[in-house]
SEFIKE-270302 format. One record per atom (N, C-alpha, C): residue in three letters; atom name; x, y, z. Coordinates in Angstrom, 1 decimal, padded with zeros to 4 digits. Layout:
# residues N
+------+------+--------+--------+--------+
| type | atom |      X |      Y |      Z |
+------+------+--------+--------+--------+
|  Ala |   CA |      X |      Y |      Z |
...
+------+------+--------+--------+--------+
# end
This chain:
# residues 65
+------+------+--------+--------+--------+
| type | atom |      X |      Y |      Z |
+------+------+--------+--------+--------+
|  Unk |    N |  000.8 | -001.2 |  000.0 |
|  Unk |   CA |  000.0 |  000.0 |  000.0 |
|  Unk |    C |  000.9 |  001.2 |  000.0 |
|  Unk |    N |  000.4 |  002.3 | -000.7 |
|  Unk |   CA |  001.4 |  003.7 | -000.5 |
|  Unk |    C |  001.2 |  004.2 |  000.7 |
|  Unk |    N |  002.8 |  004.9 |  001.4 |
|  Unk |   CA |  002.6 |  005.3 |  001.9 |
|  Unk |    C |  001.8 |  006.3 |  002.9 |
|  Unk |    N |  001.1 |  007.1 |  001.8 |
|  Unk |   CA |  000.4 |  007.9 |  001.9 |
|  Unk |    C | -001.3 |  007.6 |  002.3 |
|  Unk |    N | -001.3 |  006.2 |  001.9 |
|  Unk |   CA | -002.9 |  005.6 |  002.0 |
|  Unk |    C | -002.8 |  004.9 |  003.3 |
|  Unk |    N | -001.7 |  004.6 |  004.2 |
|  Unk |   CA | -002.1 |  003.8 |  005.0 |
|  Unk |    C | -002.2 |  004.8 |  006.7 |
|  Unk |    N | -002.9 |  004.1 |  007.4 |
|  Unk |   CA | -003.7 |  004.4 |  008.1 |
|  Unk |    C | -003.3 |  004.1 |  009.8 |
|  Unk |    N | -002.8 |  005.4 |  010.6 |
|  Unk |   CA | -002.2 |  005.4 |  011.6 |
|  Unk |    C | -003.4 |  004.6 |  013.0 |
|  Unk |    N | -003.5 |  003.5 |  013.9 |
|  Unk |   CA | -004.3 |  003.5 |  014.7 |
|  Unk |    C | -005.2 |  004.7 |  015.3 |
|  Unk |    N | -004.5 |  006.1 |  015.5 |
|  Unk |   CA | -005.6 |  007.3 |  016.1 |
|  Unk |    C | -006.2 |  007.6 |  014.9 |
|  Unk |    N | -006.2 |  007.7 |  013.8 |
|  Unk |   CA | -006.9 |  008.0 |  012.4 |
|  Unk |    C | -007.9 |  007.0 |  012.5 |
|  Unk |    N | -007.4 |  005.7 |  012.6 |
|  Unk |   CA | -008.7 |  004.6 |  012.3 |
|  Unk |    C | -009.5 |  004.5 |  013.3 |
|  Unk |    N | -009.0 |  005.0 |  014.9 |
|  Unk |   CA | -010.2 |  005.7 |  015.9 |
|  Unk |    C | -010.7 |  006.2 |  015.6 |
|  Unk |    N | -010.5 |  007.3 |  015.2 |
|  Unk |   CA | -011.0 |  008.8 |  014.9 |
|  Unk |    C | -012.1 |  008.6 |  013.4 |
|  Unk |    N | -012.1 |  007.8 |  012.7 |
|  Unk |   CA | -013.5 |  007.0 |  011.9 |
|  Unk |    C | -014.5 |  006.4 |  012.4 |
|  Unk |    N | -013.5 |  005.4 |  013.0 |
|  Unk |   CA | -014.9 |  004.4 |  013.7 |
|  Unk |    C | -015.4 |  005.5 |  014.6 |
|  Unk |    N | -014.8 |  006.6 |  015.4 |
|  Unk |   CA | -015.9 |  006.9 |  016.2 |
|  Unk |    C | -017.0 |  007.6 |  015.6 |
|  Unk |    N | -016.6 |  008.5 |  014.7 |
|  Unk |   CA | -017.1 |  009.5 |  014.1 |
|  Unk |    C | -018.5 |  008.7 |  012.8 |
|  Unk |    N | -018.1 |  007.0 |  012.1 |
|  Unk |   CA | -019.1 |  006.4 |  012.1 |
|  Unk |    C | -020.1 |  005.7 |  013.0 |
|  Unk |    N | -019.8 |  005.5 |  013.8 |
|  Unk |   CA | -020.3 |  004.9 |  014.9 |
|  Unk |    C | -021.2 |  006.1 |  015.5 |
|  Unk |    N | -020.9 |  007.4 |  015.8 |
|  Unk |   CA | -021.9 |  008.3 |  016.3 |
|  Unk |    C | -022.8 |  008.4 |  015.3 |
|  Unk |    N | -022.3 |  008.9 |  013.9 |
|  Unk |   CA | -023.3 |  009.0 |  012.9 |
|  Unk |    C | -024.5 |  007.7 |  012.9 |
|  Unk |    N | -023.9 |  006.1 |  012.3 |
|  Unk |   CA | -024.9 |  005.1 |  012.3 |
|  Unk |    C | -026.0 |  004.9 |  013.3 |
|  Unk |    N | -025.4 |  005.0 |  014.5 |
|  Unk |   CA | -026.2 |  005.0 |  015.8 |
|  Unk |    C | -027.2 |  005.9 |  015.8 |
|  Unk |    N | -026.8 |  007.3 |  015.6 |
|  Unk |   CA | -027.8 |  008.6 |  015.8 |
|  Unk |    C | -028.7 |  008.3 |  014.7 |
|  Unk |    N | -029.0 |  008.2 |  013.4 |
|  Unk |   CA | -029.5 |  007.4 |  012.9 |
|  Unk |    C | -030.6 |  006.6 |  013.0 |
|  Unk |    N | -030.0 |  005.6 |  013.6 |
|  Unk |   CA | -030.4 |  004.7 |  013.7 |
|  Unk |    C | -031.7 |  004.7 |  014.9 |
|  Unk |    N | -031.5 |  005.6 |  015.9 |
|  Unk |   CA | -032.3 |  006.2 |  016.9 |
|  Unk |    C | -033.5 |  006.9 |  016.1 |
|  Unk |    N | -032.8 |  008.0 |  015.3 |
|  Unk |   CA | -034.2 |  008.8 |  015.2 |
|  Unk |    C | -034.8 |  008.0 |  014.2 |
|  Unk |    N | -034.3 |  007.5 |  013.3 |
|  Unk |   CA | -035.2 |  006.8 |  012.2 |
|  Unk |    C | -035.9 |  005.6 |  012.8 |
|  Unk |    N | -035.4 |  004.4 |  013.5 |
|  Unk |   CA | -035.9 |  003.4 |  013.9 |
|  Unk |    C | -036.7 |  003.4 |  014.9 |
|  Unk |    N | -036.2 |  004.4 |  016.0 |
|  Unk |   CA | -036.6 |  004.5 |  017.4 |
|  Unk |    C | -037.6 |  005.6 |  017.6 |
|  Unk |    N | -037.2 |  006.8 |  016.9 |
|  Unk |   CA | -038.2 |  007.4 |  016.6 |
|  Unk |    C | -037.6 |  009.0 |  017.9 |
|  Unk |    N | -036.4 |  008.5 |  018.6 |
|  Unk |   CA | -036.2 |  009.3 |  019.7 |
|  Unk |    C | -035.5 |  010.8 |  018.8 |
|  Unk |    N | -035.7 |  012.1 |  019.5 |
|  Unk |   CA | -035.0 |  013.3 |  019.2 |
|  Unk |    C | -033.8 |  013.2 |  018.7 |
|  Unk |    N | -033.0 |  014.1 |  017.7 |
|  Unk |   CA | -031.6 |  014.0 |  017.6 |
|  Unk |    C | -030.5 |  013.6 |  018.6 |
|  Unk |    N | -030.7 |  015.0 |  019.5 |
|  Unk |   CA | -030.0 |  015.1 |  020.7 |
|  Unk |    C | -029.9 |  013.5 |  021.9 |
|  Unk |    N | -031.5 |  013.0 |  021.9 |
|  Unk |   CA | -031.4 |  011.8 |  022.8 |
|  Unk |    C | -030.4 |  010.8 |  021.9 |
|  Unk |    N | -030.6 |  010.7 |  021.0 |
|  Unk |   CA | -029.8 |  009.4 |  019.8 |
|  Unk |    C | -028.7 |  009.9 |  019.9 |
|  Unk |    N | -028.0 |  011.2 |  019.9 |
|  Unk |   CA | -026.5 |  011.5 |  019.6 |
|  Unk |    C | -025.9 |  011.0 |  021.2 |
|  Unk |    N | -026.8 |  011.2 |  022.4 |
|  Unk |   CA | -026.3 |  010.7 |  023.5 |
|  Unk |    C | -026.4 |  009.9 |  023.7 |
|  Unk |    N | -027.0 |  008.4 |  022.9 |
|  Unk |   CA | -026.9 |  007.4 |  023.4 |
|  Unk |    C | -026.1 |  006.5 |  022.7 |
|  Unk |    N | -025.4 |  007.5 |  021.5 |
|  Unk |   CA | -024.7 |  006.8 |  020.6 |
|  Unk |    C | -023.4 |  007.0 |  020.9 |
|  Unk |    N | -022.8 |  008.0 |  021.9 |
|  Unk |   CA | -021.5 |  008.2 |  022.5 |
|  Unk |    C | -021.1 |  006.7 |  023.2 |
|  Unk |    N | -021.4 |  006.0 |  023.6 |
|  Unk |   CA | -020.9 |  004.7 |  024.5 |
|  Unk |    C | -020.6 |  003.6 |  023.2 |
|  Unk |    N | -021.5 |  003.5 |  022.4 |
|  Unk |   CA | -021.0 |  002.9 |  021.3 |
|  Unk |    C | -020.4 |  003.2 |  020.3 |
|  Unk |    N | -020.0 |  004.7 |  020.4 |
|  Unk |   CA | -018.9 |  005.2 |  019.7 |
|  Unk |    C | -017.5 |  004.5 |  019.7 |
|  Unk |    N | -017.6 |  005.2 |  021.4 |
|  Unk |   CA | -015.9 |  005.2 |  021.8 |
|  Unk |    C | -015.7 |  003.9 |  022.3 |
|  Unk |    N | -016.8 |  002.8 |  022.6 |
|  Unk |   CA | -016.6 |  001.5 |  022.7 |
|  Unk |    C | -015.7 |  001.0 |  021.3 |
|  Unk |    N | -016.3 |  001.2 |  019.7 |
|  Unk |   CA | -015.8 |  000.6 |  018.9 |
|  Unk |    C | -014.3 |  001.7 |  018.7 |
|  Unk |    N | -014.3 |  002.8 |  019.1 |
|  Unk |   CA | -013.4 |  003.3 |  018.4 |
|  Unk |    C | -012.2 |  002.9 |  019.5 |
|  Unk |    N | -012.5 |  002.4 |  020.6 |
|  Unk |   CA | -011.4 |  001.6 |  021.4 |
|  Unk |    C | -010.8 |  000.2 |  020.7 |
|  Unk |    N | -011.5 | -000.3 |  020.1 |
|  Unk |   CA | -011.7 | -001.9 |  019.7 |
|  Unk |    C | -011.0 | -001.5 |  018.2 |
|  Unk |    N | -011.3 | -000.7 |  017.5 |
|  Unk |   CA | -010.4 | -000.3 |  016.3 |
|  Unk |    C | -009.2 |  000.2 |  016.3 |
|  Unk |    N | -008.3 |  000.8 |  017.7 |
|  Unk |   CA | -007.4 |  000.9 |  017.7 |
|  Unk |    C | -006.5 |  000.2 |  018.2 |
|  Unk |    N | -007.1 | -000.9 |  019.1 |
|  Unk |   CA | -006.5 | -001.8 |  019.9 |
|  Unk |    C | -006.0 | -003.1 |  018.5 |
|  Unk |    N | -006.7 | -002.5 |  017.5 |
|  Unk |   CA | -006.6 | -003.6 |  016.6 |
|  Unk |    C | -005.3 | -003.2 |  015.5 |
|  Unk |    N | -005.7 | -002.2 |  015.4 |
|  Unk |   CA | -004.5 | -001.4 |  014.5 |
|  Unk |    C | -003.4 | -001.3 |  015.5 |
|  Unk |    N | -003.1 | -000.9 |  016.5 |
|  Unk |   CA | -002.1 | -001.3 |  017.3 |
|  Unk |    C | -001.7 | -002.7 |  017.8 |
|  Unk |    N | -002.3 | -003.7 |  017.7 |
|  Unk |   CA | -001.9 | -004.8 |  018.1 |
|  Unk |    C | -000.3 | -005.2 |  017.3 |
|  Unk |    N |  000.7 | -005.7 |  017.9 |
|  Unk |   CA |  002.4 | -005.9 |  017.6 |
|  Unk |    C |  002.1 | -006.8 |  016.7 |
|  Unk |    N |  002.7 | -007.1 |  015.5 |
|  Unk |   CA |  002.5 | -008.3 |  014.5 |
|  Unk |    C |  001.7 | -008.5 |  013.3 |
|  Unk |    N |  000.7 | -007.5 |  013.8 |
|  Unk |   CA | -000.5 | -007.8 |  012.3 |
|  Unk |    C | -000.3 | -006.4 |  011.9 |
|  Unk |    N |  000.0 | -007.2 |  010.5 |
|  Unk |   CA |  000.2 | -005.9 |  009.1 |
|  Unk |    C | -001.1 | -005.6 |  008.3 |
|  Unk |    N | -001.8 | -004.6 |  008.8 |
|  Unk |   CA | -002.8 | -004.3 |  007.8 |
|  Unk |    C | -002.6 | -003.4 |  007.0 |
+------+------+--------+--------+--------+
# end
């Protein structure tokens, strides 16, 4: 991969969290039917849940992604 395309562990946090808020909030007001504001606050725990889990991965010693 070029240098330039590959993807530092804080960057690949910094997505997943930023998708993770979006899908979730989403997913609240369209499915659930709740206000913006209540969906964007319920969607912070499963943000930074996955955007912990995406960097723990990208950091892990040994695997070349």
């Amino acid at each position: 991969m070029a240098p330039a395309l590959q993807t530092t562990p804080p960057q690949a946090a910094a997505v997943a969290f930023v998708a993770g808020v979006l899908a979730v909030t989403v997913f609240g007001v369209v499915v659930a039917g709740d206000s913006v504001e209540r969906a964007a606050l319920g969607s912070l725990g499963y943000a930074v849940g996955g955007a912990i889990g995406v960097y723990i991965a990208y950091a892990a010693p040994g695997i070349d992604l």
